[in-house]
N, C-alpha and C positions, 0 to 999 in steps of 0.2 A: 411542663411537659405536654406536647399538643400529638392528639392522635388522631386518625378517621377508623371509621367502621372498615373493618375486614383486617386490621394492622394485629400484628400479633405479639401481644406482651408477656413477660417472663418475669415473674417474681421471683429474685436470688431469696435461697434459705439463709433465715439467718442464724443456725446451728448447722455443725459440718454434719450430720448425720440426717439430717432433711433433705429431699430432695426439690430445687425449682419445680415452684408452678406456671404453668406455659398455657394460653390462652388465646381465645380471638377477640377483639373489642366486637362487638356486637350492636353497640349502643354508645353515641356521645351525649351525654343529658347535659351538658353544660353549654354553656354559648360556644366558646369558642375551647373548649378543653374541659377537663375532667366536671364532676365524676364521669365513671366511663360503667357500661354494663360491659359485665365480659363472660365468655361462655368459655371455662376451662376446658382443657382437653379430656377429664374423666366427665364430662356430662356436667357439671356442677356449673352453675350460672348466679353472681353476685353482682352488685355494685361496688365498685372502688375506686378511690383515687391513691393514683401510686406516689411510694413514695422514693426515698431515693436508693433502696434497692430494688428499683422493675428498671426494666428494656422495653421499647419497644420501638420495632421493626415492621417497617412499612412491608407488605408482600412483594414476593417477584411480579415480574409486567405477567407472565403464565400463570402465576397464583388471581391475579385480580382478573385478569380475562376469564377465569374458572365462577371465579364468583358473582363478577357480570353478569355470564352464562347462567348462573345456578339461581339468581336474581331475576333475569327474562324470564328463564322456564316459570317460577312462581306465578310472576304476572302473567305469561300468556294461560298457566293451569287456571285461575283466578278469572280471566276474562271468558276462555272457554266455558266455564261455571255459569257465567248473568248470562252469555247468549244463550246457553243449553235453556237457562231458567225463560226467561224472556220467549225465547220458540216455541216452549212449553206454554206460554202463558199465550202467546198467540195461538196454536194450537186449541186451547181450550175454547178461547173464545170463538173462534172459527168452529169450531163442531155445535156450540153451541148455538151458531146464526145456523146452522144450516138444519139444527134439530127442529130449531123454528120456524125456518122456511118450511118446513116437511109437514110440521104440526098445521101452519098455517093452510099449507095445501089440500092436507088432510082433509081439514075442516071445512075447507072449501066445497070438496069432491062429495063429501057425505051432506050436505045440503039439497 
């Protein structure tokens, strides 16, 4: 049973009084298939490989454009983060060549 990240698996119960557990794969840790991490739909996040009561179903073309989407946004929140940090780091140093210009000048004038 071969899956990718974002495909959504369902564990059938296997008493009638249990209800399926339904999930996203999150994670393929194997080469080429299972185990799989999957992040169920109440919050709950495991490792498993399924057996042969799971499903799983590849997303709609609109479900995986969603998560594309939800996937850029991270990396562009992420790169926003190093430039912010990085401005700041240049920043620093720039106030600090120019404290020293100042100092230097300073010390000049008072001679």
């Amino acid at each position: 049973m071969s899956a990718n990240v974002g495909d959504r698996i369902r564990l059938h119960a296997n008493t009638v009084d249990a209800p399926d557990r339904t999930g996203t794969i999150v994670g393929v840790l194997g080469a080429d298939g299972p185990p799989y991490r999957v992040r169920f739909d109440n919050g709950d996040e495991t490792i498993l490989t399924p057996g042969p009561d799971a499903t799983i179903d590849a997303p709609s073309v609109g479900e995986r454009l969603e998560q594309v989407a939800e996937k850029a946004g991270e990396v562009a929140g992420e790169a926003a983060d190093r430039a912010r940090e990085a401005a700041e780091d240049v920043t620093g140093r720039a106030a600090r060549a120019v404290s020293d210009v100042a100092a230097t000048v300073a010390d000049r004038l008072q001679r």
